[in-house]
C-alpha positions in Angstrom: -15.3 -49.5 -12.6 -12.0 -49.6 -11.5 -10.9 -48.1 -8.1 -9.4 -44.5 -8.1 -6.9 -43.6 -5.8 -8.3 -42.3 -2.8 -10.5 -45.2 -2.9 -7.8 -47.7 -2.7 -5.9 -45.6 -0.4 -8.7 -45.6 2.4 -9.1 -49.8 1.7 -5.5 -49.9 3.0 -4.8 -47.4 5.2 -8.2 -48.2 7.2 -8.2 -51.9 6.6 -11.9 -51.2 5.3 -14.2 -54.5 4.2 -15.4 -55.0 0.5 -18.3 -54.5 1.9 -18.0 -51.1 3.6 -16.6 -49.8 0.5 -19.2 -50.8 -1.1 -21.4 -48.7 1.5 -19.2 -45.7 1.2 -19.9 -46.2 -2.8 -23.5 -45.8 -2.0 -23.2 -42.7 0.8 -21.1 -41.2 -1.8 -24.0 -41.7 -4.9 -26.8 -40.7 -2.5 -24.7 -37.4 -1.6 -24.5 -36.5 -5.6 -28.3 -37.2 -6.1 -29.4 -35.2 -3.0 -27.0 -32.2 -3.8 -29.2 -31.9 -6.5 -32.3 -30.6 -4.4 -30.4 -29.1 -1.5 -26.9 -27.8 -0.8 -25.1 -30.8 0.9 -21.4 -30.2 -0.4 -19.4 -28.1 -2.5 -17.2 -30.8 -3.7 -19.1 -33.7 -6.0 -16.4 -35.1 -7.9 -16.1 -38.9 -6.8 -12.3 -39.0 -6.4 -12.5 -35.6 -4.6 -15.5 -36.7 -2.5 -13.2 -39.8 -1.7 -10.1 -37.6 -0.3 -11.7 -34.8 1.2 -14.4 -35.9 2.8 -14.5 -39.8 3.2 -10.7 -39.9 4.0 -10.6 -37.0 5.8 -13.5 -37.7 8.1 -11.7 -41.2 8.7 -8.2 -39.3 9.9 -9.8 -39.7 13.6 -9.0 -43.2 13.4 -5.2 -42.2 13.6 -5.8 -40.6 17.1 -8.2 -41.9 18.8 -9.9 -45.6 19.1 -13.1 -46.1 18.7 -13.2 -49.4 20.0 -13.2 -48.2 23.3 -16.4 -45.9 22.9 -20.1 -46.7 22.4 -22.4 -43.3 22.2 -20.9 -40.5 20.2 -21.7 -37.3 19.0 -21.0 -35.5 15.9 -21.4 -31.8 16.7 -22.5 -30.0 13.1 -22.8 -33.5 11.4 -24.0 -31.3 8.3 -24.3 -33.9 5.4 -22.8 -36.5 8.0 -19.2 -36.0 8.2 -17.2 -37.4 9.7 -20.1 -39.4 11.6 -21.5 -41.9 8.8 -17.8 -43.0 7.2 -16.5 -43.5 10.6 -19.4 -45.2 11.5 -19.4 -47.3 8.6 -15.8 -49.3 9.7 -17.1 -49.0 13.4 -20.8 -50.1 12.8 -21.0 -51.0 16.7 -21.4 -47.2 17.3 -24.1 -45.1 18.8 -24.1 -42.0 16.1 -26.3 -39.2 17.4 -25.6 -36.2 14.6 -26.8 -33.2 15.6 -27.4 -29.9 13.1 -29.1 -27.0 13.2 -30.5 -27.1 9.5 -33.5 -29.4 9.8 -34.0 -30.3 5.8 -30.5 -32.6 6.6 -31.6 -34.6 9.0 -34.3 -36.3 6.2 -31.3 -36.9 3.8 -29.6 -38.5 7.0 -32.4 -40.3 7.8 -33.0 -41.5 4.4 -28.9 -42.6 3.8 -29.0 -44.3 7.1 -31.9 -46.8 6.1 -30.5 -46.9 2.6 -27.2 -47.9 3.6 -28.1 -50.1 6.3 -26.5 -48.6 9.2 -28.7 -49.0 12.6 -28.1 -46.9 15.7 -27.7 -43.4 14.2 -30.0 -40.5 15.4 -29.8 -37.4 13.4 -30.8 -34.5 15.8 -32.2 -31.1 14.8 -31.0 -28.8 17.1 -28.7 -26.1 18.2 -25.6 -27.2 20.6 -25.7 -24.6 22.9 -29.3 -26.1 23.8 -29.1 -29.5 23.1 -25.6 -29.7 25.5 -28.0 -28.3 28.8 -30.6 -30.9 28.3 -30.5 -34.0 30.3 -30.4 -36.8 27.7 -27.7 -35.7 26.0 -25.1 -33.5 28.5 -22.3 -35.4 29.5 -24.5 -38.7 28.3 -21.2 -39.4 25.6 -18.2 -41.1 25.0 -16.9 -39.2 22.7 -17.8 -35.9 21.0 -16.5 -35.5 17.1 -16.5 -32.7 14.8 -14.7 -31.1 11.7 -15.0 -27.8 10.2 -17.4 -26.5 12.3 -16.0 -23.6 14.4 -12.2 -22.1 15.8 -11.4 -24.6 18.8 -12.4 -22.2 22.0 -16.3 -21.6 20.4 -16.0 -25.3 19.5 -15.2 -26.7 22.5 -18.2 -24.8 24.4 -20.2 -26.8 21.9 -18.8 -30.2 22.1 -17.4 -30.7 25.8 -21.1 -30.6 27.9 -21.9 -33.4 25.9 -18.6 -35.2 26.8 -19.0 -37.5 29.3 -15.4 -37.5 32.4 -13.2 -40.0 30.9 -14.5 -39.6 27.8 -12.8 -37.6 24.2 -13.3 -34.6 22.6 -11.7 -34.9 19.1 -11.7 -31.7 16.5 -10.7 -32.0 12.9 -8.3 -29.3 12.2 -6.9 -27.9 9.7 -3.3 -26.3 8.7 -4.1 -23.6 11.7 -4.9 -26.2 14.3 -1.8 -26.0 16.1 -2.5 -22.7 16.9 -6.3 -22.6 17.3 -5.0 -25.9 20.0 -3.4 -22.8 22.0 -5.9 -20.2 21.3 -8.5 -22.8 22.9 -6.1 -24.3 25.9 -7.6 -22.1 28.5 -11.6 -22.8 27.1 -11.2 -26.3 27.2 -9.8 -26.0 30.8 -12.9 -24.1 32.1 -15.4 -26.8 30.3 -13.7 -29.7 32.3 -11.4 -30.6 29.2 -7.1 -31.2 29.1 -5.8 -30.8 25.6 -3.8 -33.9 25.1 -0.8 -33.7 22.3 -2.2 -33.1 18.4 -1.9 -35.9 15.9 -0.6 -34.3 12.6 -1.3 -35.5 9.4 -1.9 -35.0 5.6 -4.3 -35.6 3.1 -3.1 -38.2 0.9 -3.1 -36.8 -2.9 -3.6 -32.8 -2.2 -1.0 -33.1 0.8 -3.2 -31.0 3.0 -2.0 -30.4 6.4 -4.2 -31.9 9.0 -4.0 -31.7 12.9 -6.5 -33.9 15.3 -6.8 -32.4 18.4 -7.8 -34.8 21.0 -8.9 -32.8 24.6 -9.8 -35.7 27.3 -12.5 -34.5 29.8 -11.1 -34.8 33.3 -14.0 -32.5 35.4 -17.4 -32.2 34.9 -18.2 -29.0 32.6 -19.5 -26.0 35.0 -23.3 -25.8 34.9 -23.4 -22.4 33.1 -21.9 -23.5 29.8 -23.0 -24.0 27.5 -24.2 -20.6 27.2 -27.2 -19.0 24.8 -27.5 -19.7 21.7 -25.1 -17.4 19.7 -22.6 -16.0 22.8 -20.1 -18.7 22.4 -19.6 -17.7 18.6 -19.7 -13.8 19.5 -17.6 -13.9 22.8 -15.5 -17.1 23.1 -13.7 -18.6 26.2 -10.2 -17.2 27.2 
């Protein structure tokens, strides 16, 4: 088969092996077959599945390094993006994904073994819970996530998992500049500094994209993250 595009596209802008192309070949063919029996993604279409959600999930490479982290945490890991590609070119990581629909975490479980990744923990489990609990608040060197939630709910999600020292980074798209502003003073309460965006574009559609990368500098205040539901219905100012 010969490559497509995006395919080629990620090989060189993310100095990606043979071989984890060849794993990302296998996420993506497990995705379609799974799709079938439960609703994993919208978008099926291999060269569209390439751009929009391998390369996509891999734009956190641009602005932040994930060299320098271990454990991380995908908040709403959903079908397992961006977790599993970016864990694919870093295969040293510690990949907990947590969701709160429980049928993913079987497909999750099922591509990890498939694909031959070790040290990823799909977790069933609302954030807002899961961030209060001792094994996983402030237990992480980075917290990830992309298309999940506007940046003030989203960073009462992500940052009491965050360890100090360690990186929030949220997947934006063309509003992220402004959802960066709209969620300064949030991420200030939770212990986080928004550092400056990285801005960037998806390859063939051109979509704008902004990473925005908040460093946690305190730890977060014992009473976030709140119940279940209140960050979504009355988010941080």
């Amino acid at each position: 088969m010969a490559d497509l595009k995006a395919e080629r596209l990620i090989q060189e802008a993310f100095a990606a092996t043979d071989h984890q192309m060849k794993q990302l070949e296998e996420y993506f063919q497990l995705l379609v077959t799974w799709n079938e029996k439960m609703n994993l993604t919208g978008i099926t279409e291999r060269e569209a599945v390439y751009e929009k959600h391998f390369y996509d999930s891999l734009t956190a490479l641009f602005a932040y390094d994930f060299t320098q982290a271990q454990r991380i945490v995908d908040i709403g890991g959903g079908a397992g993006f961006p977790g599993f590609p970016i864990k694919i070119l870093y295969p040293h990581l510690e990949l907990v994904i947590v969701d709160s629909l429980k049928k993913r975490m079987t497909f999750l479980e099922q591509a990890a073994s498939e694909l031959g990744l070790d040290g990823i923990t799909p977790v069933h489990g609302r954030a807002e819970e899961l961030g209060q609990q001792k094994v996983h608040r402030e237990s992480y060197d980075a917290a990830i996530s992309r298309a999940v939630a506007r940046l003030p709910v989203l960073a009462e999600l992500s940052l009491p998992f965050v360890k100090p020292g360690g990186w929030f980074v949220a997947m934006k798209g063309a509003e992220g500049l402004e959802e960066m502003e709209e969620g300064r003073a949030a991420c200030e309460k939770l212990g986080g500094r928004i550092d400056e965006p990285y801005e960037t574009k998806l390859p063939i559609e051109e979509s704008q994209r902004f990473i925005v990368k908040v460093e946690k500098v305190t730890e977060t205040p014992p009473q976030y993250p709140r119940k279940p539901g209140k960050p979504a219905k009355k988010p941080l100012s």
